[in-house]
C-alpha positions as CSV (number, residue, x, y, z in Angstrom):
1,X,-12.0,41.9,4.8
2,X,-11.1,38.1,2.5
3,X,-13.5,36.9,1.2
4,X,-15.3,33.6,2.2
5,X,-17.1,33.0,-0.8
6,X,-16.3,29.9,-2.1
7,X,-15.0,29.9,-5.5
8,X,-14.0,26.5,-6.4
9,X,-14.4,22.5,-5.7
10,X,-12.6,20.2,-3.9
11,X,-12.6,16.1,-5.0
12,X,-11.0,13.2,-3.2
13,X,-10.5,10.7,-1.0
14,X,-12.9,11.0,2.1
15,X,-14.8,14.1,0.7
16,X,-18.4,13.4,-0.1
17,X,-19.6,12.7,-4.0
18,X,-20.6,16.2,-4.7
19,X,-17.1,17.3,-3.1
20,X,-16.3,20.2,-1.1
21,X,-16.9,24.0,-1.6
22,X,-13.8,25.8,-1.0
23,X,-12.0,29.4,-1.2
24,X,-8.8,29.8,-3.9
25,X,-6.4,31.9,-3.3
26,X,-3.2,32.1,-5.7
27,X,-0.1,32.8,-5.0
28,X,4.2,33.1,-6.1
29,X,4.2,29.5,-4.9
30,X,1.2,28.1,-5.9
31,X,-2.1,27.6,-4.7
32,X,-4.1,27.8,-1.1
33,X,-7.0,26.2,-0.1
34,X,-9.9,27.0,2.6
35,X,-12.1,24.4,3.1
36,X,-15.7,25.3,4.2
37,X,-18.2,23.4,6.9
38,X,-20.0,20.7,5.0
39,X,-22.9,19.0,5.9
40,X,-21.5,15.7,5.3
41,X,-18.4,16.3,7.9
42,X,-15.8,17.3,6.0
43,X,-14.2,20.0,8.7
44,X,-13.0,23.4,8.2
45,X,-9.5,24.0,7.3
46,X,-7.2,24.6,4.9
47,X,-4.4,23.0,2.1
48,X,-1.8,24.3,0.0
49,X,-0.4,22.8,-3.4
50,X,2.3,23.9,-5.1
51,X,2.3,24.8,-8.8
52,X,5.4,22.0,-9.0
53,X,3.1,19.1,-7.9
54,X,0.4,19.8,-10.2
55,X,-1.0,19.0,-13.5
56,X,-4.0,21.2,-15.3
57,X,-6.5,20.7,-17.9
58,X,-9.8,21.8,-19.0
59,X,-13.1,19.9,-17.9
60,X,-15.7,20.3,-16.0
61,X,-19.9,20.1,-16.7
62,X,-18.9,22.3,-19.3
63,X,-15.4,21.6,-20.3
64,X,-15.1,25.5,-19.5
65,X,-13.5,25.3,-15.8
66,X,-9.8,24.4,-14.7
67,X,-8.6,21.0,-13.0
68,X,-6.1,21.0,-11.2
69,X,-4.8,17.4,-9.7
70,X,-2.2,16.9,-7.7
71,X,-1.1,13.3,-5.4
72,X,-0.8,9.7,-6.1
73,X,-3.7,7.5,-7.5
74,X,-4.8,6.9,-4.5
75,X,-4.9,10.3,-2.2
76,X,-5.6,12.3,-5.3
77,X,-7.3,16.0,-5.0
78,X,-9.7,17.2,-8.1
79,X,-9.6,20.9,-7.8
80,X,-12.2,22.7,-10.0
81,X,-11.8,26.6,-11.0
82,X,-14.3,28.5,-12.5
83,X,-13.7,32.1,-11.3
84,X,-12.4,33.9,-14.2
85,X,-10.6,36.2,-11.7
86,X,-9.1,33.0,-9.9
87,X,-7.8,31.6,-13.6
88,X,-6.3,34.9,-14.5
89,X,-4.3,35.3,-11.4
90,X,-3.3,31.3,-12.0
91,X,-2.0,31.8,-15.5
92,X,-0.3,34.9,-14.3
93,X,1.5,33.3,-11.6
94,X,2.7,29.8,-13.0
95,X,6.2,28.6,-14.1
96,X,7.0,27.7,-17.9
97,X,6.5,24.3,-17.6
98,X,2.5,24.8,-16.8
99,X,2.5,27.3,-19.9
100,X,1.8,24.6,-22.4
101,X,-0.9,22.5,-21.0
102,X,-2.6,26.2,-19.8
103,X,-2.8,27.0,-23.4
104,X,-4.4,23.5,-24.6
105,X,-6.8,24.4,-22.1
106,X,-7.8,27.8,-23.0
107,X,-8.2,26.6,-26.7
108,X,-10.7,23.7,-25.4
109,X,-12.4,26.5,-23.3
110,X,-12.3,29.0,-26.4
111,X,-14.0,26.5,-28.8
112,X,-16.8,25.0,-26.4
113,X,-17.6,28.9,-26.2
114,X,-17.9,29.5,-29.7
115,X,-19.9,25.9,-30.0
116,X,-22.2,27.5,-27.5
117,X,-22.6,30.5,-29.5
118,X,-23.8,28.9,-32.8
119,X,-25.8,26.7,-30.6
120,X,-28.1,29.4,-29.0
121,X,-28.3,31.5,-32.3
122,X,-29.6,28.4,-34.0
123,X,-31.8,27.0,-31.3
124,X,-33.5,30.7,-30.2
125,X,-36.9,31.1,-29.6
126,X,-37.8,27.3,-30.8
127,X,-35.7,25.8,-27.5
128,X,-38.7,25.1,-25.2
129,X,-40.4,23.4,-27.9
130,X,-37.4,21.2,-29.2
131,X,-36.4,20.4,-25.4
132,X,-40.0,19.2,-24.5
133,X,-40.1,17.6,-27.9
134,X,-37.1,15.5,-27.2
135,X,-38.3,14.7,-24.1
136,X,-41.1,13.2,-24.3
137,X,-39.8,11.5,-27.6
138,X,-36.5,10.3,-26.9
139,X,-33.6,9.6,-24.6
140,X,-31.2,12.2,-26.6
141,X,-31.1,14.5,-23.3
142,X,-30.8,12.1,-20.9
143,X,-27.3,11.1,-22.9
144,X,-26.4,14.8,-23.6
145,X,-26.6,15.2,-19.7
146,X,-24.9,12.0,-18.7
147,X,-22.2,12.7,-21.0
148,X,-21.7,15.9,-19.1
149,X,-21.2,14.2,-15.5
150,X,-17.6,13.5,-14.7
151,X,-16.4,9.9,-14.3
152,X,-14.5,11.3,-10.8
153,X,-18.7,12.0,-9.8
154,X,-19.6,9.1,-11.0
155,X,-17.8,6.9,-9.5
156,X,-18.3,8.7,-5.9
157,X,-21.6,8.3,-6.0
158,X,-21.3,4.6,-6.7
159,X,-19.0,4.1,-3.7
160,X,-21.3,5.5,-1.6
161,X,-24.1,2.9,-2.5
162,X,-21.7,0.5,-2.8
163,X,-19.8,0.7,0.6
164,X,-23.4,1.2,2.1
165,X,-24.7,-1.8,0.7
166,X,-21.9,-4.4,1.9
167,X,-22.0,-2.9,5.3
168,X,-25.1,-5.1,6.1
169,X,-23.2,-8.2,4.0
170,X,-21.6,-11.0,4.4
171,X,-18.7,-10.4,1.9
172,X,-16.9,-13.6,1.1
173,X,-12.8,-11.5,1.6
174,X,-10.7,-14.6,0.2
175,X,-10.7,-18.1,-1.2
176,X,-11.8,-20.1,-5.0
177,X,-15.1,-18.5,-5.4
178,X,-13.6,-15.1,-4.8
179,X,-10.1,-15.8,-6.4
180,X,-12.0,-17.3,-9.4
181,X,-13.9,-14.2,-9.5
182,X,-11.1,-12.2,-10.0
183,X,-9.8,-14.1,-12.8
184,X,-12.9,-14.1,-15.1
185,X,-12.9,-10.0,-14.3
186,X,-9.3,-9.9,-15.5
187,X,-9.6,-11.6,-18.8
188,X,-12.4,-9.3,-19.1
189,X,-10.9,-6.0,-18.1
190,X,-8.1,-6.7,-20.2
191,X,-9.8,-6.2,-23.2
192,X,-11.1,-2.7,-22.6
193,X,-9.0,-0.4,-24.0
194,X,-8.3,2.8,-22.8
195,X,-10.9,2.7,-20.3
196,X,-11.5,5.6,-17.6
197,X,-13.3,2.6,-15.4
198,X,-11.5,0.3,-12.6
199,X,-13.1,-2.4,-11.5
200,X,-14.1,-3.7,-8.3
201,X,-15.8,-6.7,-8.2
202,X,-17.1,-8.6,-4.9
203,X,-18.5,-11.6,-3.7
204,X,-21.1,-12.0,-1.3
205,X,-22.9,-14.7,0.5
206,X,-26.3,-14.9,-0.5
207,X,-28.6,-17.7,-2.0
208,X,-29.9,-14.8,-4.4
209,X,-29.1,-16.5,-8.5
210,X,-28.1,-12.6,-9.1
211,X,-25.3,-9.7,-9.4
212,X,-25.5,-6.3,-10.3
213,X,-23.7,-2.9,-11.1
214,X,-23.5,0.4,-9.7
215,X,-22.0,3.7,-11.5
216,X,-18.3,4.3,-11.6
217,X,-17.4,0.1,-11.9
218,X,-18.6,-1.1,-8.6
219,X,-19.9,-4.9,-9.3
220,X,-21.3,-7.7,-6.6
221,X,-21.5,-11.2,-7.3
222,X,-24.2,-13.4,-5.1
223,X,-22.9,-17.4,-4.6
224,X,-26.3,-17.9,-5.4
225,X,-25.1,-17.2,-9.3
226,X,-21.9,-19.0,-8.8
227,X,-23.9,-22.2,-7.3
228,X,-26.3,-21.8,-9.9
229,X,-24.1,-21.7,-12.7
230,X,-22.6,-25.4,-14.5
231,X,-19.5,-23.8,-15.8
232,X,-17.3,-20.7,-15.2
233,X,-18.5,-19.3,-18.5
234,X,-21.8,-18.9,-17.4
235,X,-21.0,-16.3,-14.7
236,X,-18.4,-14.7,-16.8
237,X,-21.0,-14.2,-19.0
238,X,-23.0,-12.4,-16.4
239,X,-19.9,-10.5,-15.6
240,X,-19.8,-9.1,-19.2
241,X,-22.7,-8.1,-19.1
242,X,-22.8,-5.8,-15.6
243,X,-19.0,-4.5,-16.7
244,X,-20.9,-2.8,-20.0
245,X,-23.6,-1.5,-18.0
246,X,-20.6,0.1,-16.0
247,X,-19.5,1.2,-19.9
248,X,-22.4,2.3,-21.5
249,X,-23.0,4.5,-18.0
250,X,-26.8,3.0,-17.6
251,X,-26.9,3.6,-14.3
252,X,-26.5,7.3,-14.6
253,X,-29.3,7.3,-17.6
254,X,-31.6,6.0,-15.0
255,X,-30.8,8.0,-12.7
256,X,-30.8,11.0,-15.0
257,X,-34.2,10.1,-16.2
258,X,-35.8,9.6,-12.8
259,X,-34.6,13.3,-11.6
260,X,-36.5,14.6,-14.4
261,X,-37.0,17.4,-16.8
262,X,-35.8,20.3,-14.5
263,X,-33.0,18.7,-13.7
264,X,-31.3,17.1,-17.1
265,X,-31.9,21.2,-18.2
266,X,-29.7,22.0,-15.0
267,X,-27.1,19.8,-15.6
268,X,-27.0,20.4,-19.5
269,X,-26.6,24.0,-19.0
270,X,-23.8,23.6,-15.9
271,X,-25.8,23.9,-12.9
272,X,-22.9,22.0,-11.4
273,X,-24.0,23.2,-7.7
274,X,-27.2,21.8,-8.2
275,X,-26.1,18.8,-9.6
276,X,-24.3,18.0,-6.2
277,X,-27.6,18.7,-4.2
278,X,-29.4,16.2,-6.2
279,X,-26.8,13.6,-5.8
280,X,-26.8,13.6,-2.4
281,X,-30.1,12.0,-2.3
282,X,-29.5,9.2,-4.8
283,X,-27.8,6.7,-2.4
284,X,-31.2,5.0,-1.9
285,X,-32.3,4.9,-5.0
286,X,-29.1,3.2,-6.7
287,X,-30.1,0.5,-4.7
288,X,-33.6,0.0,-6.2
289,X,-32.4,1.1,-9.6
290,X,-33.7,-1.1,-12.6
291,X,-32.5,-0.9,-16.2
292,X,-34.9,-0.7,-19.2
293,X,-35.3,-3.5,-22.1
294,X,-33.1,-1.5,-24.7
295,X,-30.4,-1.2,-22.1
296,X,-30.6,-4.9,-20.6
297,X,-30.2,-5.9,-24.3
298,X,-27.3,-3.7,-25.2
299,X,-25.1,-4.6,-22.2
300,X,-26.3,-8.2,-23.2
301,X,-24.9,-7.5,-27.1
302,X,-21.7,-5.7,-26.2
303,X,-21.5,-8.3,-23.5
304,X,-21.4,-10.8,-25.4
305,X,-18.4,-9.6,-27.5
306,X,-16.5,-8.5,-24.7
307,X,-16.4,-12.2,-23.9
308,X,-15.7,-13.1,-27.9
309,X,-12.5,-10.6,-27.3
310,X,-11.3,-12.5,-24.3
311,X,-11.7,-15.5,-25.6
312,X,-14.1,-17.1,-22.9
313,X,-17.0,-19.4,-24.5
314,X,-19.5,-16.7,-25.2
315,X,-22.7,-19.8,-25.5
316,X,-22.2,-19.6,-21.5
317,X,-24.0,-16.7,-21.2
318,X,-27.0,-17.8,-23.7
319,X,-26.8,-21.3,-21.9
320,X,-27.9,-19.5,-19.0
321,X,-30.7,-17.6,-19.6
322,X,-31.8,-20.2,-20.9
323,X,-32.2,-21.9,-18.2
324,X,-33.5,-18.6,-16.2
325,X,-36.2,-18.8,-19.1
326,X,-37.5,-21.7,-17.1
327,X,-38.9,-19.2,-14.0
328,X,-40.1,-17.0,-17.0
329,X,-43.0,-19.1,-17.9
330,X,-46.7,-17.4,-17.5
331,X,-44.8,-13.6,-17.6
332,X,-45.7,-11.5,-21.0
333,X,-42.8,-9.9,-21.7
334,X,-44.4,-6.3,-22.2
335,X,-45.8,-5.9,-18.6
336,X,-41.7,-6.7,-17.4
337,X,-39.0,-4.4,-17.0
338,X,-36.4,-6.5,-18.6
339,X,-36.4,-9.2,-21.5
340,X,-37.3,-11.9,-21.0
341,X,-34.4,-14.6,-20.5
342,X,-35.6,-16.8,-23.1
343,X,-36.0,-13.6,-25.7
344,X,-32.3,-12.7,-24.8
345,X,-30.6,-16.3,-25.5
346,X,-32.5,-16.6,-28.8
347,X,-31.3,-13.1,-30.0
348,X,-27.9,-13.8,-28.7
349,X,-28.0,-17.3,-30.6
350,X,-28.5,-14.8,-33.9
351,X,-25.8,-12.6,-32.6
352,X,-23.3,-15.2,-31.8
353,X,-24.1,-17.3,-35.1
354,X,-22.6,-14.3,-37.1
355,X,-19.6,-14.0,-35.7
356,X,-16.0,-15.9,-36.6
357,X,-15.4,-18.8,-34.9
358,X,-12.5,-18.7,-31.8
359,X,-11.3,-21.1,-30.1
360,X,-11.8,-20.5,-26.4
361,X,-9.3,-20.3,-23.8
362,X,-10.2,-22.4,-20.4
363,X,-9.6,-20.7,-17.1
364,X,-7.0,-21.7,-14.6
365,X,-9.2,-22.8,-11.9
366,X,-11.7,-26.3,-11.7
367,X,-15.0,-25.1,-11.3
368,X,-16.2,-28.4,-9.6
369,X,-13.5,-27.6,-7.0
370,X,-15.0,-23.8,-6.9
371,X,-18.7,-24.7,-6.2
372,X,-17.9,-27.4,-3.8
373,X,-16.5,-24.9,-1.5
374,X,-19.2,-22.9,-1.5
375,X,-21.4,-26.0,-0.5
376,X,-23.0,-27.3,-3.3
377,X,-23.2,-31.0,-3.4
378,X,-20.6,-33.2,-5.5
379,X,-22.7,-34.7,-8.5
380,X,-22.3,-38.5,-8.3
381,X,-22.6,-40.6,-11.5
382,X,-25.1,-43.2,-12.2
């Protein structure tokens, strides 16, 4: 009788964020995929790949798995393999020219064992203290666990919020406002190196003076900020600062944080299952999600020198919050969630003060031409 146990996981295009439980089977040729009923429609079927279309690594939770990809960029398949049986009949049956990276990632797999190793003989008996100690003192598991979450989840989970937010939108597809938007985020972009992030940035009607990110480098921009802002700088400066909330992975801290302590344990010690499970309730949360002061100040800082590096006026962004700070009056600052915006320009003054001085490049668009098409009135001299 086969054997209908899955034994690996499926990523890519159209399969749901915690991707598809499947059944391996290898072969002279290469591999072949059975793809089991999931709840989230992907149908029953089945795939094959052969061993000249693919590339392989290690990764995973764990960095103790196999990934095999195979397509273009855009109809790419993730195929993780965790079954030792499955790996040994892969390594078995591949040609020469997989020999190589096979090896690199045995050697990865081989140390994160032995890291493992001195890790549980050191920690021992004292782990359930030093775990609830770090927890309730500091963020240090929150970023172990992130840092174990692969960018391919990641950014899954913030299409899905993404794609389900815009469906009840007005999304602004084309003009200045939008082709201005996509300027600012390509200075930007093009000075983050050797990113694992893309970008997708997108306009929406609203009269909300706001924009915000979700995991993986989703990003919406309300007209209310564009009509709001005096200069281009000013929502650039905004832009910086969402992009490096996208960088610094913020969103997934929160997230990791809200799950709680049962969960960051799961996910530090490669639950990966269960990691999927909990994912698949998060949609509604991302929506609602709200970033702490220390992180609202750090995207703000590294914000703030990603516009230095692309050599857009960084005094837009302090400019305006400081003219948010003007709605902040009567709020104490500890009872908020964020900084208050009058806090932020003054310690971005400090920051911006030590810093060489650059001489900015101007964008190719007129932003009086910008906010006039989205409707705001043409100032008239005295």
């Amino acid at each position: 009788m086969a054997d209908t146990a899955p034994n690996a996981l499926c990523f890519g295009d159209g399969f749901p964020a915690s991707g598809v439980p499947c059944v391996v089977h290898v072969d002279g040729h290469g591999l072949t995929m059975t793809f089991l009923h999931d709840v989230h429609g992907a149908e029953s079927g089945s795939d094959s790949v052969p061993f000249s279309d693919m590339n392989v690594s290690a990764g995973g939770l764990d960095h103790d798995q196999l990934v095999v990809k195979w397509g273009r960029s855009a109809e790419q398949r993730i195929l993780y393999l965790k079954n030792h049986d499955v790996i040994r009949a892969f390594r078995q049956a591949a040609p020469p020219h997989l020999s190589s990276p096979l090896e690199r990632a045995a050697e990865q797999v081989r140390q994160v064992r032995k890291r493992h190793r001195m890790v549980w003989s050191v920690v021992g008996g004292s782990l359930l203290a030093l775990v609830l100690g770090l927890w309730f003192g500091s963020d240090v598991l929150v970023e172990l666990a992130v840092d174990r979450i692969p960018i391919e989840w990641e950014r899954k989970l913030g299409e899905s919020a993404y794609r389900d937010f815009l469906g009840g939108q007005e999304v602004v597809q084309e003009g200045p406002a939008v082709a201005a938007v996509e300027e600012m985020t390509r200075r930007l972009a093009g000075q983050i190196p050797d990113t694992l992030y893309r970008f997708d940035v997108t306009v929406v009607k609203s009269d909300v003076v706001n924009a915000f990110a979700l995991p993986g480098g989703y990003v919406v921009v309300f007209t209310g900020l564009m009509k709001k802002a005096e200069r281009p700088e000013e929502v650039a400066g905004v832009l910086a600062h969402e992009l490096n909330h996208v960088l610094q992975r913020h969103g997934l801290e929160r997230i990791v944080k809200q799950l709680g302590f049962i969960a960051v344990a799961s996910i530090i010690f490669g639950n990966q299952q269960g990691l999927g499970q909990m994912m698949k309730q998060l949609g509604v949360e991302l929506m609602t999600l709200k970033f702490g002061r220390a992180q609202e100040t750090e995207a703000d800082l590294t914000g703030l020198q990603l516009l230095y590096r692309a050599k857009i006026d960084p005094s837009g962004m302090i400019t305006f919050f400081e003219r948010l700070a003007e709605k902040d009056e009567g709020r104490v600052e500890l009872l908020s969630t964020h900084p208050m915006s009058g806090s932020r320009a003054e310690r971005l003054k400090a920051e911006l003060a030590a810093m060489p001085k650059v001489i900015p490049e101007p964008f190719a668009f007129e932003w009086a031409k910008i906010r006039t098409s989205l409707g705001v009135p043409i100032s008239i001299g005295p």
